[in-house]
MILONU-676984 format. One line per 5 residues: number of its first residue (from 1); their letters; for each residue x, y, z of C-alpha. Coordinates in steps of 0.001 Angstrom, whole numbers, plus 524288, in hexadecimal, padded with zeros to 5 digits. Layout:
NUM	a	X,Y,Z ~ ...
% end
This chain:
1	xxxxx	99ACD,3135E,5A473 ~ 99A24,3204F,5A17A ~ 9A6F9,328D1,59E21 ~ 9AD7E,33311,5A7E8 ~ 9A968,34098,5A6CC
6	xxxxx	9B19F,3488A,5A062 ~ 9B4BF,354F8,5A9AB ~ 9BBF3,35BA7,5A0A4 ~ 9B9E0,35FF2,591A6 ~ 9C067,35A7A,5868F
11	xxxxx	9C8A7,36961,58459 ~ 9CC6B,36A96,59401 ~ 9D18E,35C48,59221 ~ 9D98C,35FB9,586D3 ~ 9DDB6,36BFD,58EA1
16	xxxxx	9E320,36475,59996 ~ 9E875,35BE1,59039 ~ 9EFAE,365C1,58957 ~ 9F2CF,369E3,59790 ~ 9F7DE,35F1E,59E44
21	xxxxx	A010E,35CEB,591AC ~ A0834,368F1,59116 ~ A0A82,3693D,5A001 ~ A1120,35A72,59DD6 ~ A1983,36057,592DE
26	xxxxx	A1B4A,36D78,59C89 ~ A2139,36431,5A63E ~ A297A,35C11,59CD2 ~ A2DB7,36A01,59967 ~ A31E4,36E57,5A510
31	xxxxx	A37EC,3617A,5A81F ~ A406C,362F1,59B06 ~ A4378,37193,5A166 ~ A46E9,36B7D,5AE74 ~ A50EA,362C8,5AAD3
36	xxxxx	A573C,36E07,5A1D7 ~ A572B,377AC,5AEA4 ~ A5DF6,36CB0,5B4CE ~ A69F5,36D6C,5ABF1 ~ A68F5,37CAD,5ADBE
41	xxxxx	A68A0,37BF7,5BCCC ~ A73F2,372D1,5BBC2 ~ A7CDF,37AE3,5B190 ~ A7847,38837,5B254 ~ A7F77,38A94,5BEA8
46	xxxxx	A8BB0,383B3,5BA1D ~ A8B3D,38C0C,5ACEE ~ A8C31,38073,5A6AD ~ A8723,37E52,59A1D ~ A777D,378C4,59884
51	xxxxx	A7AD1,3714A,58C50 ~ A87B2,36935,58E91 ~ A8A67,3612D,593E0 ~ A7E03,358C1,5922F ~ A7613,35540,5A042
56	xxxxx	A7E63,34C9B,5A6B5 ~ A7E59,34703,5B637 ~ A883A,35282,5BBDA ~ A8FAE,347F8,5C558 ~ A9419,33DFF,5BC18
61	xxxxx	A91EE,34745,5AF99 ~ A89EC,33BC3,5A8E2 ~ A8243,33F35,59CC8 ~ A72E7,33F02,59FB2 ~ A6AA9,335CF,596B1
66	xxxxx	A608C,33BB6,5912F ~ A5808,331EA,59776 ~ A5C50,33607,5A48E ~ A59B1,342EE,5A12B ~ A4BEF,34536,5A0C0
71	xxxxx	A468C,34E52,5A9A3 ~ A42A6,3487F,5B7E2 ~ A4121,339E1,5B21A ~ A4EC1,33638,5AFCA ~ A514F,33BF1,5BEB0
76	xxxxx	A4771,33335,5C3AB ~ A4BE8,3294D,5BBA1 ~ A5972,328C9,5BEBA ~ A5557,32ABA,5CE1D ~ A5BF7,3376F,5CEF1
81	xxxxx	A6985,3320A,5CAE6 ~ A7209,333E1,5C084 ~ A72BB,32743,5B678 ~ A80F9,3266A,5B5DE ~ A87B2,32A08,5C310
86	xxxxx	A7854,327AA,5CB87 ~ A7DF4,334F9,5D33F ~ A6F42,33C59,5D729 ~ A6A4C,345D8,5CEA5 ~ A64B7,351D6,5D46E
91	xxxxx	A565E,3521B,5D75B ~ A567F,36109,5D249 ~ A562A,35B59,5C35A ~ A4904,35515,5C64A ~ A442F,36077,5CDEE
96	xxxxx	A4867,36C0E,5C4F4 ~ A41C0,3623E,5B9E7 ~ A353F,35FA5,5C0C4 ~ A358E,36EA6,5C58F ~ A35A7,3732A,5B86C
101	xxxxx	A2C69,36C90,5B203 ~ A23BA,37118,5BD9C ~ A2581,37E79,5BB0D ~ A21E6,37BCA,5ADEB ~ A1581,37792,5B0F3
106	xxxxx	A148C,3822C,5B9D0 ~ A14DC,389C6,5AEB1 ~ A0D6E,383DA,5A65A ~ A0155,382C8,5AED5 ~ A015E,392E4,5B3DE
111	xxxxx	A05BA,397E7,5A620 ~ A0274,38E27,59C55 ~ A0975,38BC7,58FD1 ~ A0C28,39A5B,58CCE ~ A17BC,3A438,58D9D
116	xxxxx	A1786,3A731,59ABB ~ A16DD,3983F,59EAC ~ A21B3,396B4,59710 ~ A2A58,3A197,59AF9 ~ A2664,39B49,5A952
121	xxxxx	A2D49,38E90,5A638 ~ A3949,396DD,5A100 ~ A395B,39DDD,5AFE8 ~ A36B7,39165,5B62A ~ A424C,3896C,5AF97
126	xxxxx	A4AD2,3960F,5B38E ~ A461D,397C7,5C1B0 ~ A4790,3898E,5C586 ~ A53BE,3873A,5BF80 ~ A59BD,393F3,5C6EE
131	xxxxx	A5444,3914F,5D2BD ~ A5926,382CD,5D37C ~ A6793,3885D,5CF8D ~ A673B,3933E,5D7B7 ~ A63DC,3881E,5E39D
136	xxxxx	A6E74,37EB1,5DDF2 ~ A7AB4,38847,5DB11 ~ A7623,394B6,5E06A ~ A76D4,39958,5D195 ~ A6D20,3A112,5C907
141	xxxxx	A72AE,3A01A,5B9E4 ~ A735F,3AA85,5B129 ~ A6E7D,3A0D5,5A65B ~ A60A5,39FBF,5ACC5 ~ A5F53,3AE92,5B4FA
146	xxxxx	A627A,3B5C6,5A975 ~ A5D4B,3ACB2,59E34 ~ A4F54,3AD6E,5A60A ~ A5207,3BDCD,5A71F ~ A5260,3BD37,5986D
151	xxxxx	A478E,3B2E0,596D7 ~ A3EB6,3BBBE,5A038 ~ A400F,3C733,59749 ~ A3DE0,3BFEC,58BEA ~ A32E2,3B9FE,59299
156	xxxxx	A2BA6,3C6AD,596F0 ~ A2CF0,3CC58,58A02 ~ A2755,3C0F8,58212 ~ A18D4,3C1C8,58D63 ~ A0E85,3C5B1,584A2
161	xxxxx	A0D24,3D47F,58091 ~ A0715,3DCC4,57843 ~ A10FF,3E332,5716B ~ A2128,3E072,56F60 ~ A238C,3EA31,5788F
166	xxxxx	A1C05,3E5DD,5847F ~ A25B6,3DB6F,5821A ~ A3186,3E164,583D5 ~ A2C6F,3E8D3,58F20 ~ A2981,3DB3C,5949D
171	xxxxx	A35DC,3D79A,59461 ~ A3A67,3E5E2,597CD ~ A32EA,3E27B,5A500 ~ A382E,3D566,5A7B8 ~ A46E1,3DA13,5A510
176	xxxxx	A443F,3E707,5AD93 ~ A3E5F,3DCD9,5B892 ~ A4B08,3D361,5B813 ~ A5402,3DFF9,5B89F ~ A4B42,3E5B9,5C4AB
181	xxxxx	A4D0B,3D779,5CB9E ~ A5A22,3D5B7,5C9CF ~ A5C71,3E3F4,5CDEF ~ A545B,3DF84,5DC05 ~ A5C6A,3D52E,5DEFC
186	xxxxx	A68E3,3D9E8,5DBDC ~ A65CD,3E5D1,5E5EF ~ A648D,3DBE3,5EE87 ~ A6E3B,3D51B,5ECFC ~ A771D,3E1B8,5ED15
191	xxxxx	A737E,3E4B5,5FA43 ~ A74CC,3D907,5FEB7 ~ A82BE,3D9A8,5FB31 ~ A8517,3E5C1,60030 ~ A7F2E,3E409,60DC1
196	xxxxx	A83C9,3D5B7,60FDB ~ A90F4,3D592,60691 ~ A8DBB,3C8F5,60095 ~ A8629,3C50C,5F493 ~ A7914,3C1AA,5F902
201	xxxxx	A72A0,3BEED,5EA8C ~ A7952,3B9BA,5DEA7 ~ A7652,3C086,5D075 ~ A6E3E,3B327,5CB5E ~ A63FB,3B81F,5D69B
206	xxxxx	A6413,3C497,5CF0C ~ A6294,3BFB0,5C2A1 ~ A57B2,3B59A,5C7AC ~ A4EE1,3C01F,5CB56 ~ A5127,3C7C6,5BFF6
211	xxxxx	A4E87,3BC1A,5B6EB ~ A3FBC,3BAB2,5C065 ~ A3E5C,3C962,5BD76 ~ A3F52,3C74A,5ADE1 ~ A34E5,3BD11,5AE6B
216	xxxxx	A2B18,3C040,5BB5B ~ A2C38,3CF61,5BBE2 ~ A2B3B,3D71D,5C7A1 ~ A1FB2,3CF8F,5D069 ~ A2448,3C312,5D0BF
221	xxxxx	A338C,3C668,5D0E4 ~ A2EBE,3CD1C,5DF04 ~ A2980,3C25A,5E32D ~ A3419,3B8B5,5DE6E ~ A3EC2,3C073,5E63E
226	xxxxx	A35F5,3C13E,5F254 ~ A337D,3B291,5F17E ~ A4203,3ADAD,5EDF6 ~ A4635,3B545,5F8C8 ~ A3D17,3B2D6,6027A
231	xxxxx	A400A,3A2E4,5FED7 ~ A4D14,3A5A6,5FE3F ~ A4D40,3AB94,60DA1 ~ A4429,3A33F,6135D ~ A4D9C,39592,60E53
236	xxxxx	A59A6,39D99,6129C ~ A5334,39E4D,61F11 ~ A4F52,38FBE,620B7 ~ A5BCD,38AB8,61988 ~ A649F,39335,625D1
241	xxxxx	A5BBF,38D43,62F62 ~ A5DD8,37FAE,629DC ~ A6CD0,380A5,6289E ~ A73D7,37AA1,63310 ~ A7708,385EF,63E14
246	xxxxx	A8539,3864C,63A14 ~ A8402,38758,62A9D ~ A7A26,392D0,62B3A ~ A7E2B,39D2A,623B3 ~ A7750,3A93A,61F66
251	xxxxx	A7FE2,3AABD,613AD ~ A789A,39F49,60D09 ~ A762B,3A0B5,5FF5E ~ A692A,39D78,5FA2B ~ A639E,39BC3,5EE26
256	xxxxx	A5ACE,3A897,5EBD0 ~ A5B0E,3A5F8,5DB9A ~ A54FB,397BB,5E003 ~ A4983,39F17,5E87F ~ A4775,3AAED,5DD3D
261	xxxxx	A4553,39E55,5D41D ~ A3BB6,3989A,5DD07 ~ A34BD,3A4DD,5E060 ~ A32FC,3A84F,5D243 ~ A2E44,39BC2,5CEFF
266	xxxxx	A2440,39DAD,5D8DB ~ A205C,3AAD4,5D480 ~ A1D90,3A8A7,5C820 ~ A14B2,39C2B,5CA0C ~ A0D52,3A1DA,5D6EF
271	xxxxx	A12B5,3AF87,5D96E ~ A0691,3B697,5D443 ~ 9FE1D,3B4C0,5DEF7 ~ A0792,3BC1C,5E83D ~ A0B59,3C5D9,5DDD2
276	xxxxx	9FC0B,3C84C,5DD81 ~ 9FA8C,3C964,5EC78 ~ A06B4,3D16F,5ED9C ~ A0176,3DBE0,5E0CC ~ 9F392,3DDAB,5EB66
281	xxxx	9FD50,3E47F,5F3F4 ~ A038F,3EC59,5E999 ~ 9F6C2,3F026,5E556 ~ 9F132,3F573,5F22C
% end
C-alpha cells in the first residue's frame, strides 16, 4: 500500500510546528495574565493591596488551594462554586481568563513574537482589565490609566530608530498625543458642566484616553473616541427604551471608560482598514 503524499515539505512542517507551539504557550500565557487581571479587577478599585492577603473566596474569606486555582480548570472543576462555603463564583474569572489569552493570540498571529506584539499584550491586559472595572464599579484606577501613560511612552521610544534621538522624539510624540487627548476630553467635559451643572465625565475617562494617545497616536485615538461614543449612545438609547416606563431616567450613568476600552481594542486589531478609507478623503 503505498504511503500518503506528503503536501507539505519537511521545513513548512517544522514551521508550523514551531507555530502551533508558541501559540499553545501564547495562550497558557495569557491564561496566567487572566487570572492575575482578575485579582486587579477585584482590588484595584478597592485600593486594596495585590499581594495580601493571598486569593481567597471573598464571601466566606477561605484560602484558595493552589489546585483550585489554576486558570479556567479549577472553575470548571469546582462547577463554578467555591470549595468551602459552594457560594457561585463569578463567571467573569473564566471570561477575563479565556479573554486574555485570546488577545494574546490575537497578538501573536498579526504581530508575531516581536516588540510590537509584545507591547500589544501589555495594552491588551490594560484595556480589558479597565473596561471590565469601569462596567463593574464605574471606576478607572490610577494604577492602570497612568501606569499604561508611562508604559506608552516608554513603549514609543524603545520602536526601532536610527539614532537615540529619534527615540526621544518618539516618545516626545506619544507624551504630546496623551496631553492633546486628555486636553479634548476635558473641554468636553468642561462644557458639559457648565451648560448642564452636573459632572457629565469623571477624570479616569480623561486619563483613559490619554493613556490610548501614549500608545495609538493621533489616527486611531480619533477613531477610538468616535467609536466608544457612538457605542456608548446607541446602548444608552436601547438600555432607556428597555427600562421599565417609570425607572427611565436620563441621568443614567454609563460606563464610557468600558466602551473607550472596547473601541480601542477594536482599533488596533481592525481599525486600519477604516483609517485607510477615511486618509482617501483627506487626500482628495
Amino acid at each position: 500500500m503505498p504511503l500518503p503524499v506528503c503536501w507539505f515539505s519537511g521545513s513548512t512542517q517544522r514551521r508550523f510546528a514551531s507555530t502551533l507551539l508558541t501559540a499553545i504557550f501564547v495562550v497558557l500565557f495569557g491564561l496566567a495574565f487572566g487570572s492575575f487581571l482578575n485579582v486587579c479587577i477585584a482590588r484595584l478599585p478597592r485600593h486594596a493591596s495585590l499581594l495580601r492577603p493571598g486569593s481567597h473566596c471573598p464571601d466566606c474569606s477561605a484560602s484558595i488551594r493552589p489546585a483550585d486555582n489554576i486558570p479556567l480548570l479549577s472553575w470548571i472543576a469546582l462547577r463554578g462554586r467555591c470549595r468551602v462555603c459552594r457560594q457561585p463564583i463569578s463567571w467573569r474569572y473564566p471570561a477575563v481568563e479565556l479573554a486574555t489569552a485570546a488577545l494574546f493570540l490575537l497578538s501573536f498571529l498579526r504581530f508575531g513574537m516581536t516588540l510590537t506584539g509584545i507591547a500589544i499584550d501589555v495594552l491588551c491586559f490594560l484595556l480589558l482589565g479597565l473596561a471590565v472595572m469601569d462596567a463593574e464599579t464605574m471606576r478607572l484606577p490610577d494604577g492602570f490609566t497612568l501606569s499604561g501613560i508611562v508604559l506608552g511612552v516608554i513603549y514609543a521610544a524603545l520602536r526601532p530608530a536610527e539614532l537615540a534621538t529619534d527615540r526621544v522624539w518618539h516618545a516626545g510624540e506619544a507624551l504630546l498625543w496623551a496631553l492633546l487627548a486628555a486636553l479634548v476630553l476635558l473641554m468636553i467635559r468642561w462644557t458639559y458642566q457648565l451648560l448642564r451643572h452636573v459632572e457629565g465625565m469623571g477624570m479616569g475617562d480623561v486619563k483613559l484616553l490619554a493613556m490610548i494617545a501614549a500608545w495609538l497616536g493621533p489616527g486611531p485615538t480619533l477613531l477610538t473616541l468616535v467609536l466608544g461614543t457612538l457605542a456608548t449612545a446607541v446602548f444608552g438609547v436601547i438600555a432607556l427604551l428597555l427600562a421599565p416606563r417609570h425607572r427611565r431616567s436620563m441621568a443614567t450613568r454609563l460606563p464610557l471608560g468600558s466602551f473607550l476600552s472596547a473601541a480601542a481594542l477594536y482599533t488596533v486589531f481592525a481599525g486600519q482598514p477604516i483609517l485607510h478609507w477615511y486618509a482617501k478623503f483627506l487626500v482628495l
